[in-house]
C-alpha positions as a Python dict, from the first residue, in 0.01 Angstrom:
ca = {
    (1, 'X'): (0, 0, 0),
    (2, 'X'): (-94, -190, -302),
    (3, 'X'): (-260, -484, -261),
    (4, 'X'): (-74, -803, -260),
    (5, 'X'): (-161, -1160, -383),
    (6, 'X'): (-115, -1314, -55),
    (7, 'X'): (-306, -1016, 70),
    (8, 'X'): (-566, -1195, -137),
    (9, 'X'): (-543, -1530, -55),
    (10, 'X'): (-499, -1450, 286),
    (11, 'X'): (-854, -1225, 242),
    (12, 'X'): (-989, -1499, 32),
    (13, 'X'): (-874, -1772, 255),
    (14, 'X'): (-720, -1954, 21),
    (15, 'X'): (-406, -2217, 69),
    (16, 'X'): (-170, -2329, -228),
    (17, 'X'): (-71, -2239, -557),
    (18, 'X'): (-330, -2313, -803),
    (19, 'X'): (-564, -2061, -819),
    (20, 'X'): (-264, -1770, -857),
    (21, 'X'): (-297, -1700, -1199),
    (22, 'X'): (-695, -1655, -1176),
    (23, 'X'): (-645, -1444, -871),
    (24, 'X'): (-400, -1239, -1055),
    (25, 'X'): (-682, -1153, -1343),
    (26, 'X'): (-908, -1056, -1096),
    (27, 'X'): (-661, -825, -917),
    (28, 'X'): (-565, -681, -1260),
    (29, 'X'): (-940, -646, -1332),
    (30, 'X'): (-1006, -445, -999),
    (31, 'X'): (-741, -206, -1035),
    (32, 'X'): (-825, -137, -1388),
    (33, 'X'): (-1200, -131, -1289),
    (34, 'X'): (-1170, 141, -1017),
    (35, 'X'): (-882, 340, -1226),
    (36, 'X'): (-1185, 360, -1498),
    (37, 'X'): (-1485, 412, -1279),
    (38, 'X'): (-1324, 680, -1010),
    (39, 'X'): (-1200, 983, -1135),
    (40, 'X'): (-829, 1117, -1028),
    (41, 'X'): (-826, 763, -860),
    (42, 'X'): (-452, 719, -924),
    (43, 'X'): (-353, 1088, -781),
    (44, 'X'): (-560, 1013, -476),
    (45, 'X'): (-466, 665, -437),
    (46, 'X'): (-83, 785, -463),
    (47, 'X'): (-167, 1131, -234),
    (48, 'X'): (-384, 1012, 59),
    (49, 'X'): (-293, 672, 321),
    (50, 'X'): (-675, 689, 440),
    (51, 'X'): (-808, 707, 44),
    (52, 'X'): (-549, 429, -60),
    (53, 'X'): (-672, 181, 266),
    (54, 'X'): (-1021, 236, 184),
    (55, 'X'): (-939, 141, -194),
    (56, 'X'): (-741, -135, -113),
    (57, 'X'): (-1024, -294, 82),
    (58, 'X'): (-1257, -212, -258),
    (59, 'X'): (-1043, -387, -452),
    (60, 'X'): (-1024, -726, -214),
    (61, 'X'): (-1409, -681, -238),
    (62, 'X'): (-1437, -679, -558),
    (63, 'X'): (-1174, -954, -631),
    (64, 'X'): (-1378, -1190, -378),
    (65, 'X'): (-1692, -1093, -588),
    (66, 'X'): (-1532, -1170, -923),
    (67, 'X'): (-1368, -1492, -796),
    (68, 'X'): (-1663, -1631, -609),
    (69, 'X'): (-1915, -1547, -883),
    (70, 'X'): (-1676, -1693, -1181),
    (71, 'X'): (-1904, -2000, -1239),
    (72, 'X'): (-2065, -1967, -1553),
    (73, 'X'): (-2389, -2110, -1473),
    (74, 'X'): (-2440, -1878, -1206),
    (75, 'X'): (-2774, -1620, -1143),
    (76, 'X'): (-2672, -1375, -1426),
    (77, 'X'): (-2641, -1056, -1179),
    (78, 'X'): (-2394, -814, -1327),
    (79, 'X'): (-2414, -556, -1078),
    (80, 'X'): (-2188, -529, -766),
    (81, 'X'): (-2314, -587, -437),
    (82, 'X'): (-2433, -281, -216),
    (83, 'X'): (-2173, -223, -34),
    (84, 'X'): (-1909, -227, -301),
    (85, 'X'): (-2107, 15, -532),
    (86, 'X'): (-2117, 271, -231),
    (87, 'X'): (-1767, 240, -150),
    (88, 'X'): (-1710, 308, -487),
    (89, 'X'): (-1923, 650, -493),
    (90, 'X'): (-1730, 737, -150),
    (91, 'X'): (-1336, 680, -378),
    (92, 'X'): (-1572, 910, -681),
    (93, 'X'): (-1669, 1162, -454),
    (94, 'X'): (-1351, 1201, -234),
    (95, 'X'): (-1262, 1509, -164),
    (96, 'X'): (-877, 1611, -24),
    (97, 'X'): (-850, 1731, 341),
    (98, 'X'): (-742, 2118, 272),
    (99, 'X'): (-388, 2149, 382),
    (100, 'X'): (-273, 2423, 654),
    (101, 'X'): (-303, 2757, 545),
    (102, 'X'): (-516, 2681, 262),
    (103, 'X'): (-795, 2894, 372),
    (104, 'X'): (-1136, 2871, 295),
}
């Protein structure tokens, strides 16, 4: 399940049409962000349900971070938040179940 602009909205709780085109940057900006920083992250996202949900709720994370941060006079911080950083070292370090009969 990709994520959806009224997924965002509806994450973001926001009514209306006019922020749509600056919610569709950030969207664009997540995806690209976690296709660059995670490796295999398209495989995995396209292999595993569980992977793609946890993803998914990265990427409405970091789109609420993005959007609610976009004021230029704000504190200067660059890095994510916390939490986002370590779900993003849990998508790096995934590793796939082992499927029956695959042995170990």
């Amino acid at each position: 399940m990709a994520v959806a602009l009224n997924d965002v909205k509806l994450y973001l709780r926001i009514d209306g049409e006019a922020e749509d085109s600056l919610l569709a940057q950030c969207m664009d900006a997540a995806e690209s962000y976690l296709v660059s920083a995670v490796s295999d992250y398209e495989a995995n996202y396209a292999a595993d349900a569980g992977y793609a949900a946890k993803a998914d709720m990265v990427k409405l994370a970091i789109i609420a971070e993005m959007y609610g941060n976009r004021d230029p006079s704000n504190d200067g911080r660059v890095d994510f938040p916390f939490c986002i950083r370590s779900q993003i070292t849990q998508l790096q370090y995934y590793v796939p179940a082992e499927t029956e009969g695959g042995g170990a």
